[in-house]
mmCIF file of the N, C-alpha and C atoms, coordinates in Angstrom:
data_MODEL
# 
_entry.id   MODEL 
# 
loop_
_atom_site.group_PDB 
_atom_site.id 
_atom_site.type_symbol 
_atom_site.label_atom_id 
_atom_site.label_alt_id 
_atom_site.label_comp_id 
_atom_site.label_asym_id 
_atom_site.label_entity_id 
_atom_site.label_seq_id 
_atom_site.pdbx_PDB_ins_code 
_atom_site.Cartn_x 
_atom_site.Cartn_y 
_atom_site.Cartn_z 
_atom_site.occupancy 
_atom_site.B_iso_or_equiv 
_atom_site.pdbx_formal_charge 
_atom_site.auth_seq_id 
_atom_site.auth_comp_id 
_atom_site.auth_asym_id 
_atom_site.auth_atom_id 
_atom_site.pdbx_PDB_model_num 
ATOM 1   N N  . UNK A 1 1  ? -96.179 38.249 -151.159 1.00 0.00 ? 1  UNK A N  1 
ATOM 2   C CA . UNK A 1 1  ? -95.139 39.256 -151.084 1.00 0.00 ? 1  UNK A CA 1 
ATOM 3   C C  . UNK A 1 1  ? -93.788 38.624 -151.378 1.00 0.00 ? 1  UNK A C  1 
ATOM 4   N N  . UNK A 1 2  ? -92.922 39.626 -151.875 1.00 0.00 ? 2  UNK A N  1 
ATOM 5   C CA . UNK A 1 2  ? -91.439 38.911 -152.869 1.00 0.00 ? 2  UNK A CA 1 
ATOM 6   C C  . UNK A 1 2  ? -90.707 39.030 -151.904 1.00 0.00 ? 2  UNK A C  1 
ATOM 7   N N  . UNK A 1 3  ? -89.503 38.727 -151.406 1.00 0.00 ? 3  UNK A N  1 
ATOM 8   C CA . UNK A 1 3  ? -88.339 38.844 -150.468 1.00 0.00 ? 3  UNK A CA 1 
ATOM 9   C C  . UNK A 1 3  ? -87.073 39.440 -151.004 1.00 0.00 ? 3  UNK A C  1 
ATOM 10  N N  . UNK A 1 4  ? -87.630 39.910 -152.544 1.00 0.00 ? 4  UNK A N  1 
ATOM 11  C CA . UNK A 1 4  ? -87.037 40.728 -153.824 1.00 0.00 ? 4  UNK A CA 1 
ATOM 12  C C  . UNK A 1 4  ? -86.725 41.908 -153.188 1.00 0.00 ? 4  UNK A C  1 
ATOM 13  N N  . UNK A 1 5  ? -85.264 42.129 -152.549 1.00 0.00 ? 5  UNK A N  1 
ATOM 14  C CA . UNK A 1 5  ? -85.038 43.635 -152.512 1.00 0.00 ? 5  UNK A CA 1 
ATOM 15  C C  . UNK A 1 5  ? -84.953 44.668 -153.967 1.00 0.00 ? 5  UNK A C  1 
ATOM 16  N N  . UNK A 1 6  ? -85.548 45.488 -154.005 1.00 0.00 ? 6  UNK A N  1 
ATOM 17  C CA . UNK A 1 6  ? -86.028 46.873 -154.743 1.00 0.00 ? 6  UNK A CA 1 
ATOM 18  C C  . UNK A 1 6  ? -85.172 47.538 -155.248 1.00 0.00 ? 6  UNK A C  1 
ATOM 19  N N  . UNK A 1 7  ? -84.502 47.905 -156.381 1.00 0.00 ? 7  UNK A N  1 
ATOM 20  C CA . UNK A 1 7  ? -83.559 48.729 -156.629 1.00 0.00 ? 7  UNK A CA 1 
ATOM 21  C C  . UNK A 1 7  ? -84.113 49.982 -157.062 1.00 0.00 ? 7  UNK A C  1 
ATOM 22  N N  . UNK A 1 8  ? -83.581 50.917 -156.713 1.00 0.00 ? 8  UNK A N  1 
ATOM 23  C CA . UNK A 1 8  ? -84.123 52.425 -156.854 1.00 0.00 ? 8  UNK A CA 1 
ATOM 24  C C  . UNK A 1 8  ? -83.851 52.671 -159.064 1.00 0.00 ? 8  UNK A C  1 
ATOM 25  N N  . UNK A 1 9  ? -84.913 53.162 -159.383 1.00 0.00 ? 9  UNK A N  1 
ATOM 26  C CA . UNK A 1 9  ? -84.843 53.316 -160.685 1.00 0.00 ? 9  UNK A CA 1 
ATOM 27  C C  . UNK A 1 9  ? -83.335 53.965 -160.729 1.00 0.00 ? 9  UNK A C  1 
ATOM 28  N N  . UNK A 1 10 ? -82.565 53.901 -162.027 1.00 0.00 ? 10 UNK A N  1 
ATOM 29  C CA . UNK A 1 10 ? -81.381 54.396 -162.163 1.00 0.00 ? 10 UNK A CA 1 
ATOM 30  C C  . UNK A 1 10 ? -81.238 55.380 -163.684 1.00 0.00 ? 10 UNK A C  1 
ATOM 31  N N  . UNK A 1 11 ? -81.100 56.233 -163.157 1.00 0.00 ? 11 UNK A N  1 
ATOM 32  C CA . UNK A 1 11 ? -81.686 57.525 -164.694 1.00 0.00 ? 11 UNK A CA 1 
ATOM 33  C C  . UNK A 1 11 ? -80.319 57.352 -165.015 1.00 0.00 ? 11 UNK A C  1 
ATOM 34  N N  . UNK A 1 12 ? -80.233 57.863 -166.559 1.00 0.00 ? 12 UNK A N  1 
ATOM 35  C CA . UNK A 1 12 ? -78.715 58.116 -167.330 1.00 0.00 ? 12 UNK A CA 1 
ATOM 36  C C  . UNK A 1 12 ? -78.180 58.368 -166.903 1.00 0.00 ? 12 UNK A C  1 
ATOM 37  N N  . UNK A 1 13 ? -78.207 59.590 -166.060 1.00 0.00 ? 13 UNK A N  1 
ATOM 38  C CA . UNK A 1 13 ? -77.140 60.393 -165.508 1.00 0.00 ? 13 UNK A CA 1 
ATOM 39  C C  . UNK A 1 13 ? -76.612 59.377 -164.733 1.00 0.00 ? 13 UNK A C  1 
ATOM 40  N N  . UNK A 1 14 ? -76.983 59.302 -163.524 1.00 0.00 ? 14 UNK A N  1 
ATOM 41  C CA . UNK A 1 14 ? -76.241 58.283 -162.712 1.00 0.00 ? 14 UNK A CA 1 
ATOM 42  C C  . UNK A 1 14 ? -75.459 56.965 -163.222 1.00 0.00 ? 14 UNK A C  1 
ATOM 43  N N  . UNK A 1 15 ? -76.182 56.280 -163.890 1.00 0.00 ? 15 UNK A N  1 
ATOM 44  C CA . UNK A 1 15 ? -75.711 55.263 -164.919 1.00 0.00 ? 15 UNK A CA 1 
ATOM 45  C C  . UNK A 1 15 ? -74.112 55.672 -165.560 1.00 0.00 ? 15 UNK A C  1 
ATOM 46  N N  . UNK A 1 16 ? -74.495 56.728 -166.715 1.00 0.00 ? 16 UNK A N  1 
ATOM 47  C CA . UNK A 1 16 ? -72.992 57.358 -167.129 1.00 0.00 ? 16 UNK A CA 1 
ATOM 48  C C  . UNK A 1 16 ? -72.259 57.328 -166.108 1.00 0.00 ? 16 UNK A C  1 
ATOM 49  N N  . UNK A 1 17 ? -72.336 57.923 -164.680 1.00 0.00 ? 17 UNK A N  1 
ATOM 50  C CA . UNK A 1 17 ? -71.309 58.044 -163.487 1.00 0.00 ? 17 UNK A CA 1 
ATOM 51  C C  . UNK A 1 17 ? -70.642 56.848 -163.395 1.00 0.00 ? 17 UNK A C  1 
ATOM 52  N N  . UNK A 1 18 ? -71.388 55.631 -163.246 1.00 0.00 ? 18 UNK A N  1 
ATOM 53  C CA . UNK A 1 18 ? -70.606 54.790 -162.696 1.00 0.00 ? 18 UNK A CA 1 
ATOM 54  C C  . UNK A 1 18 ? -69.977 54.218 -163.885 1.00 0.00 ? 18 UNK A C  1 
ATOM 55  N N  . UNK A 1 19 ? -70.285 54.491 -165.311 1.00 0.00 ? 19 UNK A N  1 
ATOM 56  C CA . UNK A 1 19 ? -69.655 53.799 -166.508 1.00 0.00 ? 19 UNK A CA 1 
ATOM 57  C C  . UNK A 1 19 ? -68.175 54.443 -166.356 1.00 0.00 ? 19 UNK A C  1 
ATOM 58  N N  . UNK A 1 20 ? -68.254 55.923 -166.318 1.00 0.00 ? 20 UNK A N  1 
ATOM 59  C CA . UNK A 1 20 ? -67.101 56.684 -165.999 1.00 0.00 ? 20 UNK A CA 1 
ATOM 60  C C  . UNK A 1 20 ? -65.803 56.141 -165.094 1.00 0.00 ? 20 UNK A C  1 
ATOM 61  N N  . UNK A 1 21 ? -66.461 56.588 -164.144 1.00 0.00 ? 21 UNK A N  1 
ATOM 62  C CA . UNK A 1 21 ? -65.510 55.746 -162.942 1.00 0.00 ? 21 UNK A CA 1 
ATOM 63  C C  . UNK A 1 21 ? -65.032 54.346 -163.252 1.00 0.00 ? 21 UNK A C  1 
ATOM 64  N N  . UNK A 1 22 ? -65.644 53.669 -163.568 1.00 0.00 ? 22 UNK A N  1 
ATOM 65  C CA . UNK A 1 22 ? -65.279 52.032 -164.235 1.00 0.00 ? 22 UNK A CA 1 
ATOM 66  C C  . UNK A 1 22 ? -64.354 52.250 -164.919 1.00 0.00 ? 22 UNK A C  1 
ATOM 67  N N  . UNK A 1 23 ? -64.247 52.868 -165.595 1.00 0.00 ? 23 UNK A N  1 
ATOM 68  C CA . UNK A 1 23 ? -63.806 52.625 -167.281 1.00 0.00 ? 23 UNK A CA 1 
ATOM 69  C C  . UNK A 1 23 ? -62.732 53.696 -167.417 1.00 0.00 ? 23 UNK A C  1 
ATOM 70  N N  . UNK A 1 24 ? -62.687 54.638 -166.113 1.00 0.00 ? 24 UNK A N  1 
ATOM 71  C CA . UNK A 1 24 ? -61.492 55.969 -166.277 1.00 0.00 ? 24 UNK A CA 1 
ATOM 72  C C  . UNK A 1 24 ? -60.013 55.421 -166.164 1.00 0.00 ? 24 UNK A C  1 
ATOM 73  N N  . UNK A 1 25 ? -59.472 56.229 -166.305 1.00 0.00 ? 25 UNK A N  1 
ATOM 74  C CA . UNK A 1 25 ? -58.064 56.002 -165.584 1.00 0.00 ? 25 UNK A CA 1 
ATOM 75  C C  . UNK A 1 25 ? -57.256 55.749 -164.246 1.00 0.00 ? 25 UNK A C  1 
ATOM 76  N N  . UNK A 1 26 ? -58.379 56.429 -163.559 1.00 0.00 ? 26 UNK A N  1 
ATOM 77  C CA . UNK A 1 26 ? -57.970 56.431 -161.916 1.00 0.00 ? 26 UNK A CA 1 
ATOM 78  C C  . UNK A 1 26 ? -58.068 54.865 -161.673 1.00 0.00 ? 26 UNK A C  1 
ATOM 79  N N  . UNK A 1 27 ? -58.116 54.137 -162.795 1.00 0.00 ? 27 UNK A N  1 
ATOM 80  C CA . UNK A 1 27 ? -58.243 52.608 -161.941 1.00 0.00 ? 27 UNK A CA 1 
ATOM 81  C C  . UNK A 1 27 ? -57.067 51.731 -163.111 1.00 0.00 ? 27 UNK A C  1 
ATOM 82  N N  . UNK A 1 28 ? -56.732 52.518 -164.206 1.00 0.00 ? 28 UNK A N  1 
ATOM 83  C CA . UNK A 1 28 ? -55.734 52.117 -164.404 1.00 0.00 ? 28 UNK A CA 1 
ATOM 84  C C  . UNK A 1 28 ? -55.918 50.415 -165.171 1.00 0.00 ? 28 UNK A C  1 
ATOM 85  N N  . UNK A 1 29 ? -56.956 50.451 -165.987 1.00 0.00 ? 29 UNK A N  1 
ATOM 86  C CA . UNK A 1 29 ? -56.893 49.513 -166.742 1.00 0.00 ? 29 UNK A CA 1 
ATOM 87  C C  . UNK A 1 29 ? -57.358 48.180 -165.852 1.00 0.00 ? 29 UNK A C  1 
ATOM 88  N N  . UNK A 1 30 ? -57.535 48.012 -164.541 1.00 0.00 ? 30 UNK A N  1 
ATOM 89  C CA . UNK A 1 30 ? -58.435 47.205 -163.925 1.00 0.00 ? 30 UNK A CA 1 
ATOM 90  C C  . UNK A 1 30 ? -57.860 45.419 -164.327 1.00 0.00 ? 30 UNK A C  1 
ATOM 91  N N  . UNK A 1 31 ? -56.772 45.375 -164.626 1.00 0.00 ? 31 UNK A N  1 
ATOM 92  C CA . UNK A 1 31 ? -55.915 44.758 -165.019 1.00 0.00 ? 31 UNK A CA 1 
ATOM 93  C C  . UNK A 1 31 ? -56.173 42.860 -163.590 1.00 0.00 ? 31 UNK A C  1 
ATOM 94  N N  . UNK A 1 32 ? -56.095 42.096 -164.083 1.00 0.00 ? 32 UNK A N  1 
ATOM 95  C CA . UNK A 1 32 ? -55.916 40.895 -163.026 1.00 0.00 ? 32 UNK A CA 1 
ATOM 96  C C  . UNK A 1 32 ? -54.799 40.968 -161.765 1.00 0.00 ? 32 UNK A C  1 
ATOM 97  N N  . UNK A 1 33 ? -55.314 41.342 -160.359 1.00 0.00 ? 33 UNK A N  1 
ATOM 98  C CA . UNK A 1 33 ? -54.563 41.218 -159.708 1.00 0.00 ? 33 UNK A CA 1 
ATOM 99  C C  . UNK A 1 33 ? -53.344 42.833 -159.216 1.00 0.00 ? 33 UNK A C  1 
ATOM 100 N N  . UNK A 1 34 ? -54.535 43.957 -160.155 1.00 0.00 ? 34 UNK A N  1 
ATOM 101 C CA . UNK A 1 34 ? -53.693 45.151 -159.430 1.00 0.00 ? 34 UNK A CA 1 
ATOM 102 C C  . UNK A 1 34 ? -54.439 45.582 -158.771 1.00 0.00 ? 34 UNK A C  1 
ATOM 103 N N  . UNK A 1 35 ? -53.911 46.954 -158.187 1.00 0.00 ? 35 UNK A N  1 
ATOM 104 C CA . UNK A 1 35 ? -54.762 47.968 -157.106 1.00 0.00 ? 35 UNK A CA 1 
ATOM 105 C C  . UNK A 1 35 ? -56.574 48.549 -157.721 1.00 0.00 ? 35 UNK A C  1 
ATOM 106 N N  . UNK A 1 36 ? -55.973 48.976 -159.394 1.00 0.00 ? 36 UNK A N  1 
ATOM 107 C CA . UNK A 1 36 ? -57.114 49.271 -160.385 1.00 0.00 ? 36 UNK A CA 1 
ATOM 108 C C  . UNK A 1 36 ? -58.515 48.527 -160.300 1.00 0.00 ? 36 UNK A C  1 
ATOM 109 N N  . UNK A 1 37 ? -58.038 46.969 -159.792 1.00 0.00 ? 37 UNK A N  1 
ATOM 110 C CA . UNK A 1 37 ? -59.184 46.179 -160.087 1.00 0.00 ? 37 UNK A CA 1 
ATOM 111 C C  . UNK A 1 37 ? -59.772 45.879 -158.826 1.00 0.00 ? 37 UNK A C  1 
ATOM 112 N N  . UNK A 1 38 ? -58.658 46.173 -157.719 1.00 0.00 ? 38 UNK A N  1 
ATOM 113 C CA . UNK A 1 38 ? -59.649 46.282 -156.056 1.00 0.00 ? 38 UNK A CA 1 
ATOM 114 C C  . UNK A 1 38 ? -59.905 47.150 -155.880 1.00 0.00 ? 38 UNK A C  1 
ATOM 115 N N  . UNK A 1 39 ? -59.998 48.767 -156.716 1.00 0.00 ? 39 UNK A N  1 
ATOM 116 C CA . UNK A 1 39 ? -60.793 49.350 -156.343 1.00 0.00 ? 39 UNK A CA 1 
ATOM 117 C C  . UNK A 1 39 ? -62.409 49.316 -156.944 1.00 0.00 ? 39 UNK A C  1 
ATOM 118 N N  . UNK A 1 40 ? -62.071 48.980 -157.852 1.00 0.00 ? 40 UNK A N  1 
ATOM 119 C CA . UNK A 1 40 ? -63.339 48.715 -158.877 1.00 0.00 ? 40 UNK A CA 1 
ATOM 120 C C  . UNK A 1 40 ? -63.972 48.018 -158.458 1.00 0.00 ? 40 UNK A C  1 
ATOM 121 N N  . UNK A 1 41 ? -63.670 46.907 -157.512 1.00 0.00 ? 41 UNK A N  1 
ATOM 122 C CA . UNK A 1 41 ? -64.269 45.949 -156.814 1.00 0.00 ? 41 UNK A CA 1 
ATOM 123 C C  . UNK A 1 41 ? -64.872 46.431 -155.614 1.00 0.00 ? 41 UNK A C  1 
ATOM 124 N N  . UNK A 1 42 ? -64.174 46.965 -155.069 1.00 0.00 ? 42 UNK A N  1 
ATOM 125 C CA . UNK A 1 42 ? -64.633 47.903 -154.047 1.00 0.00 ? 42 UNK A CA 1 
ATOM 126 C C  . UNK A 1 42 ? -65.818 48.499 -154.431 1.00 0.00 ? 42 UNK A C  1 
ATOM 127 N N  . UNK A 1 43 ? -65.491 49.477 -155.467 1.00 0.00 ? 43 UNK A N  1 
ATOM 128 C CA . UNK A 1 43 ? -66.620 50.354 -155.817 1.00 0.00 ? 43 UNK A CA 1 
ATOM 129 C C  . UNK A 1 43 ? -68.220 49.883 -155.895 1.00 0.00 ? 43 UNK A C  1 
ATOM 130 N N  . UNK A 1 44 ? -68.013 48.370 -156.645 1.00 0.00 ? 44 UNK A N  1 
ATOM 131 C CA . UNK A 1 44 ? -69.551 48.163 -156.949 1.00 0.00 ? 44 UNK A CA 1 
ATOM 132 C C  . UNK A 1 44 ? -69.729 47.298 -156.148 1.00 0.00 ? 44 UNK A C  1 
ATOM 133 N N  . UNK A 1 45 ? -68.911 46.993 -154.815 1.00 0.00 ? 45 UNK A N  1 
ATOM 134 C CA . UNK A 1 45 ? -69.924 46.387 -153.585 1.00 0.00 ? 45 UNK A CA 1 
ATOM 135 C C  . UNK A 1 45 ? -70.474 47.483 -152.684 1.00 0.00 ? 45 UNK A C  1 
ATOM 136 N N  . UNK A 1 46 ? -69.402 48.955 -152.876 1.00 0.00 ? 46 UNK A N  1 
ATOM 137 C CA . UNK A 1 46 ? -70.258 50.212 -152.489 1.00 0.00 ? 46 UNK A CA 1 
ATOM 138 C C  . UNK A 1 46 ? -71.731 49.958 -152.898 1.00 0.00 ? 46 UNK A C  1 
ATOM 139 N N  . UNK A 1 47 ? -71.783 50.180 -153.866 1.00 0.00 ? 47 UNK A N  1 
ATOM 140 C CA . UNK A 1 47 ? -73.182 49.889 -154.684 1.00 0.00 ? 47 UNK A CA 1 
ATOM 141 C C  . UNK A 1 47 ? -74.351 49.671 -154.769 1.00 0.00 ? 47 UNK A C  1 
ATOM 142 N N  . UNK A 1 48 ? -73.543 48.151 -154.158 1.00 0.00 ? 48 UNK A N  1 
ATOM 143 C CA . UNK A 1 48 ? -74.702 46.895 -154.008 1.00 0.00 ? 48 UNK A CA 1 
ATOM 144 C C  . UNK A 1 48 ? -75.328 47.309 -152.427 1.00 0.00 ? 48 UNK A C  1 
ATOM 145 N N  . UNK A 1 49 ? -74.496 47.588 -151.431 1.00 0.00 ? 49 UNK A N  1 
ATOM 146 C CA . UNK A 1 49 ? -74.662 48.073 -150.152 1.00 0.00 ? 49 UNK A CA 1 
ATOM 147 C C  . UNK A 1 49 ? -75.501 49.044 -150.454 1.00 0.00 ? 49 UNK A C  1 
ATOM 148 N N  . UNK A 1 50 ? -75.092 50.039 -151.003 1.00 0.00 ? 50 UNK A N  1 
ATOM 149 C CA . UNK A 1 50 ? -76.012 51.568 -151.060 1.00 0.00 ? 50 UNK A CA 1 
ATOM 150 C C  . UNK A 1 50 ? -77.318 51.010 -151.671 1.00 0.00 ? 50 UNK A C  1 
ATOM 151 N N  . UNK A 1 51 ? -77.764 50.260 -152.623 1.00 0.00 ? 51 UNK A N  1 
ATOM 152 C CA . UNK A 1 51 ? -78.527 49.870 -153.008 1.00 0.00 ? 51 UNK A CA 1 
ATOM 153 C C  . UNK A 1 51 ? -79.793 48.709 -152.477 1.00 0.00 ? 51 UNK A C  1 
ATOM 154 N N  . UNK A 1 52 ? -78.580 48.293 -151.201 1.00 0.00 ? 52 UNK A N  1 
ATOM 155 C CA . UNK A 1 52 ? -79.687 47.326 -149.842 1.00 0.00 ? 52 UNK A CA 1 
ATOM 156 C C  . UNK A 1 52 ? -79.826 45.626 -150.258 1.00 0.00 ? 52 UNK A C  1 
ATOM 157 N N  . UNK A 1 53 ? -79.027 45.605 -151.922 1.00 0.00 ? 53 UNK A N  1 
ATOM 158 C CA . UNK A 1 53 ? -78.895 44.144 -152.099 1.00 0.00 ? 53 UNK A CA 1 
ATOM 159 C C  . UNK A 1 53 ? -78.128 43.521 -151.060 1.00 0.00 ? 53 UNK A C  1 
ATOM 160 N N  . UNK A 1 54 ? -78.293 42.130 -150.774 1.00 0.00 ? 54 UNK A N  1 
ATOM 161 C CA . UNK A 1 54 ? -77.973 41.344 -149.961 1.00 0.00 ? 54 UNK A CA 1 
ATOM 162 C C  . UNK A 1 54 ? -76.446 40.309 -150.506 1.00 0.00 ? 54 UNK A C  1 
ATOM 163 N N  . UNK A 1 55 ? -75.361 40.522 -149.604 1.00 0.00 ? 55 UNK A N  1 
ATOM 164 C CA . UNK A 1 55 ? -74.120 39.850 -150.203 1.00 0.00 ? 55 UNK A CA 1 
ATOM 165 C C  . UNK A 1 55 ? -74.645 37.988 -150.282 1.00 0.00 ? 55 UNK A C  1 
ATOM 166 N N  . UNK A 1 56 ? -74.160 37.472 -151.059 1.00 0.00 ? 56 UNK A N  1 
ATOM 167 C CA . UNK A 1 56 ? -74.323 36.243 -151.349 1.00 0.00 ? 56 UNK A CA 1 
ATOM 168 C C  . UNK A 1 56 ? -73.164 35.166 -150.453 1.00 0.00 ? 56 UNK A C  1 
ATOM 169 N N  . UNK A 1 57 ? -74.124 34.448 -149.469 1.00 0.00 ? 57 UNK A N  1 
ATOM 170 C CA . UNK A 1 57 ? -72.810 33.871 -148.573 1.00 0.00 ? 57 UNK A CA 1 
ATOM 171 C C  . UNK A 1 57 ? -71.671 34.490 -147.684 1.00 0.00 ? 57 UNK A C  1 
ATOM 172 N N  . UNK A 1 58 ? -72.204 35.896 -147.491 1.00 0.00 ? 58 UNK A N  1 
ATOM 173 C CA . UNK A 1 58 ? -71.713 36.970 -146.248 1.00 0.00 ? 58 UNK A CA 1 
ATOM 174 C C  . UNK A 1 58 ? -70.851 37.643 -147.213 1.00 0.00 ? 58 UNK A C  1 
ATOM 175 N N  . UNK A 1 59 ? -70.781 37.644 -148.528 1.00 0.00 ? 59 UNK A N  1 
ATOM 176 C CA . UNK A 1 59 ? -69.405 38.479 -149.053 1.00 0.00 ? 59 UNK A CA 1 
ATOM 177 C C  . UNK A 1 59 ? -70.187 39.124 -150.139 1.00 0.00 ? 59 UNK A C  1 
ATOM 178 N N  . UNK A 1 60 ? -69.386 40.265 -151.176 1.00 0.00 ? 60 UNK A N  1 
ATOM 179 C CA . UNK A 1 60 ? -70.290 40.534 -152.073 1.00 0.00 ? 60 UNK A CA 1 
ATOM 180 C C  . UNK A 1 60 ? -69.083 40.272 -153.334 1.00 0.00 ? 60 UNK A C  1 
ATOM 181 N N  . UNK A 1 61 ? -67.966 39.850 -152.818 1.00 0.00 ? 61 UNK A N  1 
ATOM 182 C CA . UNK A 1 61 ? -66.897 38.707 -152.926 1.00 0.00 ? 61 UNK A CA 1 
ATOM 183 C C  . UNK A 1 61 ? -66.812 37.926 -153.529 1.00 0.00 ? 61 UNK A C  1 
ATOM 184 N N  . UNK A 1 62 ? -66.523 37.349 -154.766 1.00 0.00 ? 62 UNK A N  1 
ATOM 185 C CA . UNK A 1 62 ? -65.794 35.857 -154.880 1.00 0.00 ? 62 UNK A CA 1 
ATOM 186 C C  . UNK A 1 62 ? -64.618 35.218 -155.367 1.00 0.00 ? 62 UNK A C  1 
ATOM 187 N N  . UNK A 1 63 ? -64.065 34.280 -154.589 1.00 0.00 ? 63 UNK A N  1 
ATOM 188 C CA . UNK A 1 63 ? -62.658 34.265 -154.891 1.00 0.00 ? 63 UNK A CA 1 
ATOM 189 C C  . UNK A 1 63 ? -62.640 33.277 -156.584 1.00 0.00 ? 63 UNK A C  1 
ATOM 190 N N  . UNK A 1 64 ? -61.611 33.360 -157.228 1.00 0.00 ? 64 UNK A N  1 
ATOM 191 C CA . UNK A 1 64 ? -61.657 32.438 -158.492 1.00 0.00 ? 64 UNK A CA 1 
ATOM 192 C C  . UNK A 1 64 ? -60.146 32.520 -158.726 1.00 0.00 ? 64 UNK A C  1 
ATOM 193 N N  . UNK A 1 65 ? -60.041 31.313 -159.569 1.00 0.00 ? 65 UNK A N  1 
ATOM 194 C CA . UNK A 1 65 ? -58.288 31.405 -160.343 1.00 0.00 ? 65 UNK A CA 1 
ATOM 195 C C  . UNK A 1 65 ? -58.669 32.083 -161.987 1.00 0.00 ? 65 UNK A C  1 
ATOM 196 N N  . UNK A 1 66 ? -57.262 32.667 -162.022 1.00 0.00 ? 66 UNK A N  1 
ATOM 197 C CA . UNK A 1 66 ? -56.896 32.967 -163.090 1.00 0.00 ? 66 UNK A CA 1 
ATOM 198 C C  . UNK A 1 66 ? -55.885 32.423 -163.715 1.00 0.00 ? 66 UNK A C  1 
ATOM 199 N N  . UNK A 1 67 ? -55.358 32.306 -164.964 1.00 0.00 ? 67 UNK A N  1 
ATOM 200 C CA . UNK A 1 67 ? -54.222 31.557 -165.670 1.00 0.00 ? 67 UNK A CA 1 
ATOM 201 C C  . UNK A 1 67 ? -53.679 33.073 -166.607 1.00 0.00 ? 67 UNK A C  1 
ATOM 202 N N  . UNK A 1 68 ? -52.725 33.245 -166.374 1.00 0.00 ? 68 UNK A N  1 
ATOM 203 C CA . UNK A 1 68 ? -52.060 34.503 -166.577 1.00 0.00 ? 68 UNK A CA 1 
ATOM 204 C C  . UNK A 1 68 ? -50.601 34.261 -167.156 1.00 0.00 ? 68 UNK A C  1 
ATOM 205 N N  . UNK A 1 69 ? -50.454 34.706 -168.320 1.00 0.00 ? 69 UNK A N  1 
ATOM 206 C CA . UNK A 1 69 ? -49.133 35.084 -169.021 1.00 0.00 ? 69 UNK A CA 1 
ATOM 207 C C  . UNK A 1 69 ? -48.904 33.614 -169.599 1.00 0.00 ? 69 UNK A C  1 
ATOM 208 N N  . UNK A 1 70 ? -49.980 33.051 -170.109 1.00 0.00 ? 70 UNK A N  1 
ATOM 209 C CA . UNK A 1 70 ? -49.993 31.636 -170.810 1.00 0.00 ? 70 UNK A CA 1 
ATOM 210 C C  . UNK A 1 70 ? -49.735 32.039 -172.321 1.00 0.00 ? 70 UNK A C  1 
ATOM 211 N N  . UNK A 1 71 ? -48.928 31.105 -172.969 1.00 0.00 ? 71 UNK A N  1 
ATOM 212 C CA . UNK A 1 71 ? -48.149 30.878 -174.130 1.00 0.00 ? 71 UNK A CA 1 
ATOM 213 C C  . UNK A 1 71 ? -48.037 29.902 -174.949 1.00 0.00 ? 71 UNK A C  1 
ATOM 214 N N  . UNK A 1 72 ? -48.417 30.266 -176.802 1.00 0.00 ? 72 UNK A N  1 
ATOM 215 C CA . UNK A 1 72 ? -48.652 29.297 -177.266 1.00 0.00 ? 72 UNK A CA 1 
ATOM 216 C C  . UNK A 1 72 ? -47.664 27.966 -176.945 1.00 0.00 ? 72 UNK A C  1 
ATOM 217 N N  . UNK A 1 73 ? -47.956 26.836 -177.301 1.00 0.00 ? 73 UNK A N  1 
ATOM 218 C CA . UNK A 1 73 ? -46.468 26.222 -177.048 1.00 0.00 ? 73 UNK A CA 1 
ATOM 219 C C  . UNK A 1 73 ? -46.680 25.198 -175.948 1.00 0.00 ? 73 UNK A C  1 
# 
């Protein structure tokens, strides 16, 4: 026996939903470091929760750097 949690099949419809929401406006371009991109973040640890996957290292979280507004030169 696998210790493989199960993801519920995911038909188009639902699929399109969450492409939607991703990719709409209400998040505002999802940009490094705005509101757009913690919600989006938000959204697909909703997800992962609703879905019964297990967070990796207690978070579903990970922190990283970015290098932002870099110029040739």
């Amino acid at each position: 026996s696998s210790n493989r949690a199960t993801v519920p099949d995911l038909d188009a419809e639902s699929y399109l939903k969450h492409v939607k929401f991703l990719a709409s406006d209400k998040l505002k371009g999802r940009g490094t470091g705005t509101p757009g991109l913690e919600k989006a973040a938000d959204y697909i640890a909703k997800q992962f929760r609703t879905y019964g996957l297990k967070p990796l290292e207690g978070s579903y979280f990970q922190q990283f750097q970015v290098t932002v507004k870099a110029q040739m030169g």
